[in-house]
DRENBA-441472 format. One line per 2 residues: number of its first residue (from 1); their letters; for each residue x, y, z of C-alpha. Coordinates in nm, 3 decimals, padded with zeros to 5 digits. Example, Ala and Ser with C-alpha at 12.3 -4.5 7.8 and 13.67 -1.06 7.14 Angstrom:
<recs>
1 = as = 01.230 -00.450 00.780; 01.367 -00.106 00.714
</recs>
This chain:
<recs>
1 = xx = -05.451 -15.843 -00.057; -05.358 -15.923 -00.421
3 = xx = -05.390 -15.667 -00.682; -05.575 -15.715 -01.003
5 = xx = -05.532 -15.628 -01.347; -05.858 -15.392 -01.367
7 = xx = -05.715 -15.144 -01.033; -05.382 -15.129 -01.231
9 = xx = -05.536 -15.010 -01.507; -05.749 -14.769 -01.396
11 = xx = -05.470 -14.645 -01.164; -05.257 -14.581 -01.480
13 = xx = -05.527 -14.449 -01.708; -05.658 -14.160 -01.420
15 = xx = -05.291 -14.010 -01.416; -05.136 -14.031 -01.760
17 = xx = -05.250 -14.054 -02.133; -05.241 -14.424 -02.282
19 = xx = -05.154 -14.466 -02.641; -05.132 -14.855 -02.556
21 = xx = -05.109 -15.099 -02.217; -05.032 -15.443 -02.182
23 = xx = -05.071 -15.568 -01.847; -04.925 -15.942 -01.740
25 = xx = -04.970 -16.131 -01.424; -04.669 -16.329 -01.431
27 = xx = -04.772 -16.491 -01.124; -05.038 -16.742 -01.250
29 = xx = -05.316 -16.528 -01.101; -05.260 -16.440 -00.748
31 = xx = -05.168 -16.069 -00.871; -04.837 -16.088 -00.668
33 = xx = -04.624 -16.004 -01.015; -04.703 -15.798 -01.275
35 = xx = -04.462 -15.677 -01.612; -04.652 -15.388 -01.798
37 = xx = -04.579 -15.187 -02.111; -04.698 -14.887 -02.109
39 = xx = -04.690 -14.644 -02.396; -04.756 -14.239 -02.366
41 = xx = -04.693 -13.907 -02.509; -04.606 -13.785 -02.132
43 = xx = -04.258 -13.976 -02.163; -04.112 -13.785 -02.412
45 = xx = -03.803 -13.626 -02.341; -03.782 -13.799 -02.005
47 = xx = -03.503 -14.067 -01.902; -03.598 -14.442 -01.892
49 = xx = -03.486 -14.400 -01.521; -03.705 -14.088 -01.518
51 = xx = -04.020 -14.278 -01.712; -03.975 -14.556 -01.426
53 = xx = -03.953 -14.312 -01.186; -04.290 -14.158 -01.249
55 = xx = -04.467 -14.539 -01.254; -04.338 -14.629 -00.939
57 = xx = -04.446 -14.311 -00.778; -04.773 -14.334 -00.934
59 = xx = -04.864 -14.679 -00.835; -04.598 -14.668 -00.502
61 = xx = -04.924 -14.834 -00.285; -04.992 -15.114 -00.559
63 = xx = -04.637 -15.208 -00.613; -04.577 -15.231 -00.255
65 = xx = -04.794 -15.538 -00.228; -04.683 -15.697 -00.464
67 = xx = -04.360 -15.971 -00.512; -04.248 -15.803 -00.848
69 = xx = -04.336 -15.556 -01.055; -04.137 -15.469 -01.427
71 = xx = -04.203 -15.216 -01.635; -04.096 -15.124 -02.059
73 = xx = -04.226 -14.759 -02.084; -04.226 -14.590 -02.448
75 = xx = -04.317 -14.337 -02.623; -04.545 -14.373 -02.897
77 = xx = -04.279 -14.331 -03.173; -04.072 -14.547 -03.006
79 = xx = -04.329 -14.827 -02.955; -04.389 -14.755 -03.337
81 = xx = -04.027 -14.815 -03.432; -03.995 -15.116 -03.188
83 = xx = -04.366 -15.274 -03.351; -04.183 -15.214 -03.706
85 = xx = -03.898 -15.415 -03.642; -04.094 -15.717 -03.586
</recs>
């Protein structure tokens, strides 16, 4: 069963806190690939391994139905810096 952009959300939104969330189905609709960024104040001072880490295990069901999944996970100063630079 595909997965849609609304259920990723809302999976994401119950267990963190969102400063900003893009969500892409890179697979033309059929919600086998998604790339998200996700920005929140719960990844600071945590790894980029350790930021994935906590996604995957958070949405472990979701991603296993799908094809592909990618993820960019910031903190809001980061995302900041990265929006300033154009």
């Amino acid at each position: 069963m595909p997965i849609d952009v609304i259920a990723l959300e809302k999976a994401i939104k119950r267990a963190i806190p969102v400063t900003h969330l893009e969500i892409v189905d890179q697979s033309s609709g059929c919600g086998d690939s998604y790339a998200i960024v996700l920005v929140s104040e719960s990844f600071q001072g945590k790894s980029t391994l350790a930021r994935h880490r906590m996604v995957n295990d958070l949405l472990k069901d979701q991603i296993a139905q799908m094809h592909a999944f990618s993820q960019k996970t910031y903190t809001p100063e980061q995302y900041e810096k990265l929006q300033a630079q154009g």
